[in-house]
C-alpha positions as CSV (number, residue, x, y, z in Angstrom):
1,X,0.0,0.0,0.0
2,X,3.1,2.7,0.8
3,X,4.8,1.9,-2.5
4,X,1.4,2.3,-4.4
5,X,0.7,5.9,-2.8
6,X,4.7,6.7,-3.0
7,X,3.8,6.1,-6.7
8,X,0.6,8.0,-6.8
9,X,1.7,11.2,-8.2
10,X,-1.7,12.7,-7.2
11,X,-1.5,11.3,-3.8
12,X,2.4,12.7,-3.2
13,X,2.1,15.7,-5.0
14,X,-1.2,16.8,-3.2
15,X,0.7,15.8,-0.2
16,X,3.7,18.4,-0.6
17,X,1.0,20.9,-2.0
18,X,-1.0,20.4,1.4
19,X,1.7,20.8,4.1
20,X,3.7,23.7,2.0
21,X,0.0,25.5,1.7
22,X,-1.0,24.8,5.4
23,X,2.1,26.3,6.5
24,X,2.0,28.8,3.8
25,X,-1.4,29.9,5.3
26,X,-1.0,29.4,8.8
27,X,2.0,31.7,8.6
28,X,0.0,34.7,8.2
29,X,-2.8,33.3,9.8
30,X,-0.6,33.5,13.1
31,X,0.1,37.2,12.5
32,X,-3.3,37.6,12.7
33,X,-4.2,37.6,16.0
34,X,-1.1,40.3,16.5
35,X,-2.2,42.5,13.8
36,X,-5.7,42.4,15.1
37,X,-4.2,43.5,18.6
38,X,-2.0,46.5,17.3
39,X,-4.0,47.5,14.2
40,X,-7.2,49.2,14.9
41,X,-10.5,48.7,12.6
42,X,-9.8,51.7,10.6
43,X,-5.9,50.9,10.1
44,X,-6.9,47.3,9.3
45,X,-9.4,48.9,6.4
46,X,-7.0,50.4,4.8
47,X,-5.0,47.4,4.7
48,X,-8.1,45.6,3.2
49,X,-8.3,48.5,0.6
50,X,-4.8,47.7,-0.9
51,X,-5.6,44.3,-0.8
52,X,-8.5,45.0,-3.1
53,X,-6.7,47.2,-5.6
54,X,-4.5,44.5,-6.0
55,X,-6.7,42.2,-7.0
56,X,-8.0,44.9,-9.5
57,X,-4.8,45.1,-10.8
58,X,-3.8,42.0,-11.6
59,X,-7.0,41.7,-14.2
60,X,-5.0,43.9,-16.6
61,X,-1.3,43.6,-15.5
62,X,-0.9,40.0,-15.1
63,X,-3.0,39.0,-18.4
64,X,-3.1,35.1,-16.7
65,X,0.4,34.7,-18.3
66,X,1.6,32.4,-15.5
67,X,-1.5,30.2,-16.8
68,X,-0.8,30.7,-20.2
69,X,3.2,29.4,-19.6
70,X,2.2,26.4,-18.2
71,X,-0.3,25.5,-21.0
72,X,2.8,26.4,-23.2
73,X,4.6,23.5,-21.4
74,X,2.4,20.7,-22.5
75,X,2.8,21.4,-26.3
76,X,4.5,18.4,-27.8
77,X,6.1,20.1,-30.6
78,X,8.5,22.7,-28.3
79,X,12.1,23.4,-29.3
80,X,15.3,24.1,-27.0
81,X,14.7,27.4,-26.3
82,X,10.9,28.2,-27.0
83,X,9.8,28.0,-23.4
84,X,12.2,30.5,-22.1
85,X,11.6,32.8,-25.2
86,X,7.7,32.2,-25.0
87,X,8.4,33.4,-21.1
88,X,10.4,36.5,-21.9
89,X,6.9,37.1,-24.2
90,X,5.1,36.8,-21.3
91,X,7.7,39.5,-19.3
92,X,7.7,41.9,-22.4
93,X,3.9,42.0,-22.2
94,X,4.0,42.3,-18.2
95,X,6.3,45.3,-18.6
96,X,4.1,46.9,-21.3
97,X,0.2,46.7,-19.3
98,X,2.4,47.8,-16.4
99,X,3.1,51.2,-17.5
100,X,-0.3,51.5,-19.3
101,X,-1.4,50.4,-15.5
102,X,0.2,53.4,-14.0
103,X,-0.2,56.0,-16.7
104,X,-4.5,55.5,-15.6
105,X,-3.6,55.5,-12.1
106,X,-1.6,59.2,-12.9
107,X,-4.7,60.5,-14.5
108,X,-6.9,59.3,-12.5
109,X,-5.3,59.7,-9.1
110,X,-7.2,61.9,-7.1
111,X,-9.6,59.8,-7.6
112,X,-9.0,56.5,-6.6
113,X,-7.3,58.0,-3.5
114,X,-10.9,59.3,-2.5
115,X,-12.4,55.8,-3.4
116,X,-9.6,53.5,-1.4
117,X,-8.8,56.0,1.6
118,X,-4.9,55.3,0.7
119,X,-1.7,57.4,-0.3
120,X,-0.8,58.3,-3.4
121,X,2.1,56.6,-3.4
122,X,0.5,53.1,-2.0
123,X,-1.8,53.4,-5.2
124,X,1.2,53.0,-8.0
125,X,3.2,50.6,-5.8
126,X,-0.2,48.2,-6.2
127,X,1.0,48.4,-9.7
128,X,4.1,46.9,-9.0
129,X,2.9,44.5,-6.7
130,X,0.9,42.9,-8.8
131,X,3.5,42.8,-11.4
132,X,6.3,41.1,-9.1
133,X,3.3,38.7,-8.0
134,X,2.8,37.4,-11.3
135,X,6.8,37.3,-11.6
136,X,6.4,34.7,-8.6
137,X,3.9,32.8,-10.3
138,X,5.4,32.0,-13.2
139,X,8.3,30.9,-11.7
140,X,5.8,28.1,-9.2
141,X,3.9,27.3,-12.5
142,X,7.3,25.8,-14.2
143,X,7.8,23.9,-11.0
144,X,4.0,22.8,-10.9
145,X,4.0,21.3,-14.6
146,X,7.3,19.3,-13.9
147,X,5.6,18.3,-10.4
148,X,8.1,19.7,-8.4
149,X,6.0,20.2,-5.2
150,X,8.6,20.7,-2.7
151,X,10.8,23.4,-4.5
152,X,7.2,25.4,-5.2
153,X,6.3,25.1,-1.4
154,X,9.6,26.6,-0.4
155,X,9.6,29.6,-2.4
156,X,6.2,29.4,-1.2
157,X,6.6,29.5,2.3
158,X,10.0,31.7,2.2
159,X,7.9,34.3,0.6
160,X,5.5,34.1,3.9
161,X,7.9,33.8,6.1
162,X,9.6,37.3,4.8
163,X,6.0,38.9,5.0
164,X,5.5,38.3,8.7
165,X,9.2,39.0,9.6
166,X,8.7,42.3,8.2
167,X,5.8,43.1,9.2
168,X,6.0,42.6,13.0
169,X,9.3,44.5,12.8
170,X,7.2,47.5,10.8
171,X,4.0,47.0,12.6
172,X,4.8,45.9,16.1
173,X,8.4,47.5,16.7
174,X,8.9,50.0,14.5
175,X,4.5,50.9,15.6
176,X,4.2,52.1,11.9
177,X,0.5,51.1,11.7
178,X,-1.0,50.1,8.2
179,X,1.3,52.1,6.2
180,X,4.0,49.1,8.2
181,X,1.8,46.0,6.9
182,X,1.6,47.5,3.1
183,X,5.4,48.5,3.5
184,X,5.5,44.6,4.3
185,X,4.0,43.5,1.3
186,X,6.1,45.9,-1.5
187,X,9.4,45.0,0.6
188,X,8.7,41.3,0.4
189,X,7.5,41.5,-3.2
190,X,10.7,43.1,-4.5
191,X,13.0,40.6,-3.1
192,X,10.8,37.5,-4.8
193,X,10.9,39.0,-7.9
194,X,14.5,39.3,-8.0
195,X,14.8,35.6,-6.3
196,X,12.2,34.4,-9.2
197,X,14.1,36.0,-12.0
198,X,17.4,34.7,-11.0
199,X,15.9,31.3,-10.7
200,X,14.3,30.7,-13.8
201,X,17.1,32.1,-15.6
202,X,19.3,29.6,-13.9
203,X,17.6,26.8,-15.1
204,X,17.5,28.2,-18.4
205,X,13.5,28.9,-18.5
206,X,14.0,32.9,-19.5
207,X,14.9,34.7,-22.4
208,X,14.3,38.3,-22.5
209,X,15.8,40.2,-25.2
210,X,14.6,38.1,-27.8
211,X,11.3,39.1,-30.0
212,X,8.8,36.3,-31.2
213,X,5.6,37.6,-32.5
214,X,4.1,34.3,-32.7
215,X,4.3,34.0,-29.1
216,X,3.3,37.6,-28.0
217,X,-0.2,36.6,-29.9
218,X,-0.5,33.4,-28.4
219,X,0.0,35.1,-24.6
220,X,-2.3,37.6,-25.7
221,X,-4.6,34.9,-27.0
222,X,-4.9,32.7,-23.9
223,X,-4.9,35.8,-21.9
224,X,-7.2,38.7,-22.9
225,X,-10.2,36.6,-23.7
226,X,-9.6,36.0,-19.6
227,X,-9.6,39.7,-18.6
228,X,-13.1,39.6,-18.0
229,X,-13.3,36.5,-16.0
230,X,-10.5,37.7,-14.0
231,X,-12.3,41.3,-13.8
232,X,-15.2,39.5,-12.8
233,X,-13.3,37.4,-10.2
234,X,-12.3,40.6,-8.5
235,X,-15.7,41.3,-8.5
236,X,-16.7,38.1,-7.2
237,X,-14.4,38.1,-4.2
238,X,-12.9,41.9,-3.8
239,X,-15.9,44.2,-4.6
240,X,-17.5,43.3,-1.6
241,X,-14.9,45.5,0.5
242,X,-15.4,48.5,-1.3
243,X,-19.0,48.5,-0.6
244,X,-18.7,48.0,2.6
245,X,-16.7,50.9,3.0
246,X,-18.6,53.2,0.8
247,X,-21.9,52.0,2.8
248,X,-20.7,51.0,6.6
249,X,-17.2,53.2,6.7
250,X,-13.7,51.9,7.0
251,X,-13.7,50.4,10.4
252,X,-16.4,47.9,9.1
253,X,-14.4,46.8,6.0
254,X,-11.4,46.4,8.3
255,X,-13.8,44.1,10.4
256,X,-14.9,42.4,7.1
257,X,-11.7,41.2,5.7
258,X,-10.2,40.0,8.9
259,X,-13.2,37.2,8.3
260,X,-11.9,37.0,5.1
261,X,-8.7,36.4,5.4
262,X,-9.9,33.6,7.9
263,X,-12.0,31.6,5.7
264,X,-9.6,32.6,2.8
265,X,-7.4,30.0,4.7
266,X,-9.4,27.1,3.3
267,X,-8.6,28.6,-0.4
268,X,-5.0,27.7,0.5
269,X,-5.6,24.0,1.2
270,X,-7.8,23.8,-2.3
271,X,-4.9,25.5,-4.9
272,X,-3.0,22.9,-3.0
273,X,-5.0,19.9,-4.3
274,X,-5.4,21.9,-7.6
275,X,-1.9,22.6,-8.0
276,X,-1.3,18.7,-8.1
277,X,-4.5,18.0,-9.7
278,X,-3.9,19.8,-12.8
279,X,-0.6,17.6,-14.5
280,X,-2.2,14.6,-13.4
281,X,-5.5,15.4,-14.7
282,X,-3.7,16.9,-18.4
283,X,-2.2,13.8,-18.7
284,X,-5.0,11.2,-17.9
285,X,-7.3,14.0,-20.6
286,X,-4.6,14.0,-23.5
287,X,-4.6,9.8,-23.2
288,X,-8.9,9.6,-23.6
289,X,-9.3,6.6,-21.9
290,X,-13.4,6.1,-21.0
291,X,-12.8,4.2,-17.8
292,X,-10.2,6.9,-16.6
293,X,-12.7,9.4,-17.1
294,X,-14.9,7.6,-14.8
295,X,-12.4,6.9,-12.3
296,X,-11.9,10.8,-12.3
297,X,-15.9,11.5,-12.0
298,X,-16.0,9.2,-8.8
299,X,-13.3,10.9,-7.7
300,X,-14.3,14.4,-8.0
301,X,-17.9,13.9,-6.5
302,X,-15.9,12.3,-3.1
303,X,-14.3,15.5,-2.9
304,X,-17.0,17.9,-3.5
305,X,-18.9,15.8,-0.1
306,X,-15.9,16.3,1.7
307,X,-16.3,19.7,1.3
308,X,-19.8,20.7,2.1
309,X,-19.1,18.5,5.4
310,X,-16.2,20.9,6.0
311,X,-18.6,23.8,5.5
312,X,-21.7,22.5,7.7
313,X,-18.8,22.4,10.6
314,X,-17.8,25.9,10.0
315,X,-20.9,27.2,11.3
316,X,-20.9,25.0,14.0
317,X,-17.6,25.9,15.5
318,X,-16.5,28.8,13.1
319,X,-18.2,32.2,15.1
320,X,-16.0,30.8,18.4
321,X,-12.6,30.0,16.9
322,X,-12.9,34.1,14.9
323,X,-13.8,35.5,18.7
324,X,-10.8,33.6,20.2
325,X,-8.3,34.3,17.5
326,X,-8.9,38.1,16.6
327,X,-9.7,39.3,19.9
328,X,-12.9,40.9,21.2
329,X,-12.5,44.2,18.9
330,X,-12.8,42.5,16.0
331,X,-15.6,39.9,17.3
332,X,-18.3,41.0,14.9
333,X,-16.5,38.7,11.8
334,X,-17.7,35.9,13.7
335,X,-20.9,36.8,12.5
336,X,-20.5,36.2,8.7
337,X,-17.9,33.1,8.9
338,X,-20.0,30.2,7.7
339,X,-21.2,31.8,4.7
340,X,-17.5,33.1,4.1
341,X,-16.3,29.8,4.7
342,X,-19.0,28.1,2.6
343,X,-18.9,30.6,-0.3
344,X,-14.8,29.2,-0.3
345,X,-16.0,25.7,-0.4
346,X,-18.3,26.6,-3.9
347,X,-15.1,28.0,-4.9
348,X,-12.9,25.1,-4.2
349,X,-15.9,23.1,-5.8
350,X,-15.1,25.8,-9.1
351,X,-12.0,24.8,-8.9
352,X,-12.1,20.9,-10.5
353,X,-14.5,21.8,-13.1
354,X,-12.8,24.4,-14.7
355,X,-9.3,22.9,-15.1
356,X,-11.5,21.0,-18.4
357,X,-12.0,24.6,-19.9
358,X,-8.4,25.6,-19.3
359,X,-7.3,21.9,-21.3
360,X,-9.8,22.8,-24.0
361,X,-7.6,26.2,-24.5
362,X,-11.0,27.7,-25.0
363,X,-11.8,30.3,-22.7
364,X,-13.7,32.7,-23.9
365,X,-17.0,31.3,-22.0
366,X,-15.7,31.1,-18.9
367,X,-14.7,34.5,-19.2
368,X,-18.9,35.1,-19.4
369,X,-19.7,32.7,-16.3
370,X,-17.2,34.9,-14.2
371,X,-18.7,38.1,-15.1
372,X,-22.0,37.3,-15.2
373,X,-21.1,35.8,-11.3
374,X,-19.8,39.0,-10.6
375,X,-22.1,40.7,-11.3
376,X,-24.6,38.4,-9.4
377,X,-22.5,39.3,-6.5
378,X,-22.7,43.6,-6.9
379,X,-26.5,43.4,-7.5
380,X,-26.8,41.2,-4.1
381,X,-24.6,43.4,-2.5
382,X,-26.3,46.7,-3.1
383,X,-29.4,44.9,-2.1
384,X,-28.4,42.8,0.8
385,X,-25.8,45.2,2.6
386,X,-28.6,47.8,3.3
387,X,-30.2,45.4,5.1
388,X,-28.2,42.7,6.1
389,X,-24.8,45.1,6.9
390,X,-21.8,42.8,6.8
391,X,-24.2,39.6,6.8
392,X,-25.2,40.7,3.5
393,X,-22.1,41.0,2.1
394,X,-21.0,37.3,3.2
395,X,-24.7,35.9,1.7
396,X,-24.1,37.8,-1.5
397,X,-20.6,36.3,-1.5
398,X,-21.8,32.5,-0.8
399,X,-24.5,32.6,-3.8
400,X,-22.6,33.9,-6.0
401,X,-20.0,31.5,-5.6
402,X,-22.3,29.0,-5.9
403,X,-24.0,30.1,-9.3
404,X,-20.1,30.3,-10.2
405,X,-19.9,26.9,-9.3
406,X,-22.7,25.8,-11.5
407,X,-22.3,27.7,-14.4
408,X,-19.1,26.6,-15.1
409,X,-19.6,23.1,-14.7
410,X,-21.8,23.3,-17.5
411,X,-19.4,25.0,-19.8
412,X,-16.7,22.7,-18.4
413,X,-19.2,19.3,-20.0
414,X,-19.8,21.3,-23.0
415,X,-15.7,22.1,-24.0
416,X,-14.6,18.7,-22.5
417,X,-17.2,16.1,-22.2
418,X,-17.0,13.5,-19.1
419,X,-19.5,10.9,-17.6
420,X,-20.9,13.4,-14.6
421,X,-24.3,12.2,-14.8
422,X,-24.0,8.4,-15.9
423,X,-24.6,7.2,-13.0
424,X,-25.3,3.5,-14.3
425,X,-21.9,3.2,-15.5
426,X,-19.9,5.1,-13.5
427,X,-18.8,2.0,-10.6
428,X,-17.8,-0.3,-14.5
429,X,-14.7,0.5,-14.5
430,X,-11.6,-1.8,-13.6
């Protein structure tokens, strides 16, 4: 039984993916009982306001490049040198919607400091956040497609580690408030990206100053038909803080995202199992074998039970374990916790039926679902909010992850066709 699961790529991978996640998440997850403590409500909304800009950032700056690379690595007919040259591509390109990113931001800065309640200054460093974020990622893709778990989860957990270093020394000692946690985050994202480039030029996987047309298309082609699904993702899981703090103040979208952050815990754990998923999931597709694909079915349907049980417990033990770790002063995020938690669990749910849309290389549907699920979510919210307060904004956030859920399984069936409803021959195979 040992040497079968040591074998189990799937089963070893997920494994490394788990721990270096868990950790990767509990890391910060332990700063947040101290940042709760030293932070107050307001400070901690601010935070949660550069946490959404970057997430509206990375629609336009990042393209989904680090997706589109390790597509690029599954192509049978690649030469010596096209993966590194289709990766410079993808850096030229990142370069390019980063300035374009910060020449909006300059015309348009007075107003998105009145919108976000931060500095000027904070504003264009989201800019190059998010570009040193995707840096990152395509570095972890390259090791994700060769199934190199444990080198992803170190970077991985370096990266967190560096975070919460810096940040008690610019929160706790240095008593710099939120301007100290987002100092954190630009400080830690500028070492990474340096780390990240010297790596994959190391192993050979970058070349920059070399022009190849094809490939700029093909990046753009995998990656702008996905601007509006991840637009709509930030609308899905971002948007929610902005209203908040247009409709309740600050203070209550500080008190908002500290629940977040909590039930965005359980995200962690699921682009674990995703990240070891995916190659063994490519492979078993590009072979076509009928009783695989029923294997795969069974499979998927355990996990999606494991799941909702996960989330049924949340609201049974969730609204104590928020009050205990973030302190009485932020005990009101115990209120929306099971919905957070559950709306994470539809997401994780998202998660393995849309990895059949991203094989089918055709996108441009899923781009709709996510939209049309984000918008789902700013309607509710508008609604819900005024009477519901933070409540409403978690509800919005739980159904709209579910339609997510729903919708793209059924574009998922229609690019890549699998047996989820043959239930009379799913238990045939050998």
């Amino acid at each position: 039984m040992l040497k079968k699961l040591k074998g189990n790529s799937l089963v070893v991978g997920s494994a490394v993916y788990a721990v270096s996640n868990i950790l990767n998440a509990l890391i910060p997850f332990a700063l947040l009982p101290l940042l709760t403590r030293y932070l107050s409500p307001e400070e901690y909304g601010e935070v949660a306001m550069f946490q959404t800009i970057l997430g509206g950032v990375a629609a336009f700056v990042g393209l989904s490049m680090a997706g589109a690379a390790g597509r690029k690595f599954f192509d049978g007919n690649l030469g010596k040198d096209d993966l590194a040259e289709f990766i410079g591509a993808c850096l030229q390109i990142l370069m390019f919607t980063s300035l374009v990113c910060l020449a909006v931001f300059g015309l348009f800065s007075d107003q998105f400091m009145e919108w976000l309640g931060l500095e000027k200054s904070f504003i264009f460093l989201a800019v190059f956040v998010s570009a040193a974020n995707m840096i990152v990622q395509l570095r972890l893709v390259q090791w994700q497609v060769r199934k190199q778990a444990v080198e992803y989860g170190a970077l991985q957990i370096a990266r967190s580690l560096l975070n919460v270093l810096l940040s008690i020394v610019f929160v706790v000692v240095l008593v710099k408030g939120s301007d100290g946690r987002i100092s954190a985050q630009i400080c830690t994202a500028a070492v990474f990206t340096v780390i990240s480039l010297w790596l994959l030029k190391r192993e050979d996987l970058l070349r920059f100053f070399r022009w190849r047309p094809s490939f700029i298309r093909e990046v753009l082609g995998f990656g702008v038909p996905l601007i509006p699904h991840v637009g709509g993702f930030f609308l899905l899981t971002s948007i929610d803080r902005l209203v908040i703090n247009a409709e309740l103040g600050l203070a209550q979208a500080g008190i908002y995202m500290v629940a977040v952050q909590i039930a965005a815990a359980l995200a962690m754990i699921f682009d674990a199992v995703n990240k070891a998923y995916v190659p063994w999931l490519f492979e078993r597709l590009k072979r076509g074998q009928e009783s695989e694909s029923r294997k795969i079915v069974l499979l998927t349907y355990g996990w999606f039970a494991l799941l909702l049980c996960g989330a049924w417990l949340a609201f049974i033990i969730g609204p104590s374990l928020v009050t205990f770790v973030v302190g009485e002063q932020y005990a009101i995020a115990a209120d929306v916790i099971g919905w957070l938690v559950l709306g994470q669990v539809f997401s994780g749910m998202y998660l393995m039926v849309t990895n059949y849309i991203f094989y089918s290389k055709r996108t441009g549907l899923l781009s709709l679902v996510t939209i049309v699920s984000g918008l789902i979510n700013v309607i509710l919210l508008l609604f819900l909010i005024e009477s519901f307060g933070q409540e409403g904004a978690a509800y919005s956030f739980c159904i709209a992850n579910g339609a997510r859920f729903l919708f793209s399984w059924y574009v998922a069936q229609k690019r890549h066709k699998m047996p989820w409803f043959q239930f009379k021959t799913l238990f045939a195979w050998k």
